[in-house]
N, C-alpha and C positions, 0 to 999 in steps of 0.2 A: 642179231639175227635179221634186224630188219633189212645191212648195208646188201646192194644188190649183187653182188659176189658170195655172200655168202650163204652154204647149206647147211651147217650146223656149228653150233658155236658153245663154249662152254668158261664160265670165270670161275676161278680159283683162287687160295690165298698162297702166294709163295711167298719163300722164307728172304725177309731183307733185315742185311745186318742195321741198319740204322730205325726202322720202326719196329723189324720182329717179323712183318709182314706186310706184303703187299698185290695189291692186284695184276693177277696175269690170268691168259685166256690162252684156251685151245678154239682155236678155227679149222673147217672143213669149208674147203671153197667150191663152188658151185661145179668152175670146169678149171682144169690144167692150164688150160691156153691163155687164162687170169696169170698167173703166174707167171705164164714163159714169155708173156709181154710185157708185162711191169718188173716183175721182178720183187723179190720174198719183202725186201725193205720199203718197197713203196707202195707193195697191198697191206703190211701194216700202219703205215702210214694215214694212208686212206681210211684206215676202219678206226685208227685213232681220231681223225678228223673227222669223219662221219660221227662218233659219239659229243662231239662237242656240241654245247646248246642243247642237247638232249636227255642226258645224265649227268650229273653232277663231276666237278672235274677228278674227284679224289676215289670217284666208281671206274674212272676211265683204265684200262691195261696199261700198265707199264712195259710189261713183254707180250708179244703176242707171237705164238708157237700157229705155224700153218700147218698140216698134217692131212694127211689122208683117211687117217679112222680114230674115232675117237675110245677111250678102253670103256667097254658096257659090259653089261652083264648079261645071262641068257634070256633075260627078255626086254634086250634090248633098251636099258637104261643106263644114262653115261654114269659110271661110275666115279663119281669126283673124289675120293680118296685115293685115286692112282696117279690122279695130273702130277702130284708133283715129281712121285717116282717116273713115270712114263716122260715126262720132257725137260724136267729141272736139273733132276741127277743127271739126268741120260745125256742131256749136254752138255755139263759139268765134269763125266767121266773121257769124254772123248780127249 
């Protein structure tokens, strides 16, 4: 939350075959025009490298998913039981 791109951010546990699990994040970027200048791999990039020296390296996102809304519930709280259905599957189905 703190990297200056971003407006809302969320970490989750997805499923990796070699621990069982591991760390991935949904992000919500501040504006579009982050994106249509760098480009999706190198705002995660940045947000990877921005957490270095600041959290431990093994808390850092392995994936990082950019999106537009995150799944909540009606008052407004990200619901993190849906991360993995809402961008793991959902890009694993395409």
């Amino acid at each position: 939350m703190a990297h200056p791109d971003v407006a809302e951010a969320v970490s989750f546990a997805a499923p990796d075959d070699k621990y069982g699990e591991e760390v991935a994040a949904a992000v919500v970027l501040k504006s579009d025009k982050v994106l249509e200048a760098k480009g999706e791999e190198a705002v995660a990039s940045s947000i990877k490298e921005f957490c270095k020296g600041k959290i431990s390296d093994f808390k850092i996102p392995k994936q990082i998913f950019i999106t537009d809304t995150l799944p909540k519930n009606a008052t407004g709280k990200i619901q993190r039981r849906f991360m993995v259905d809402a961008f793991i599957n959902k890009s694993s189905s395409k």
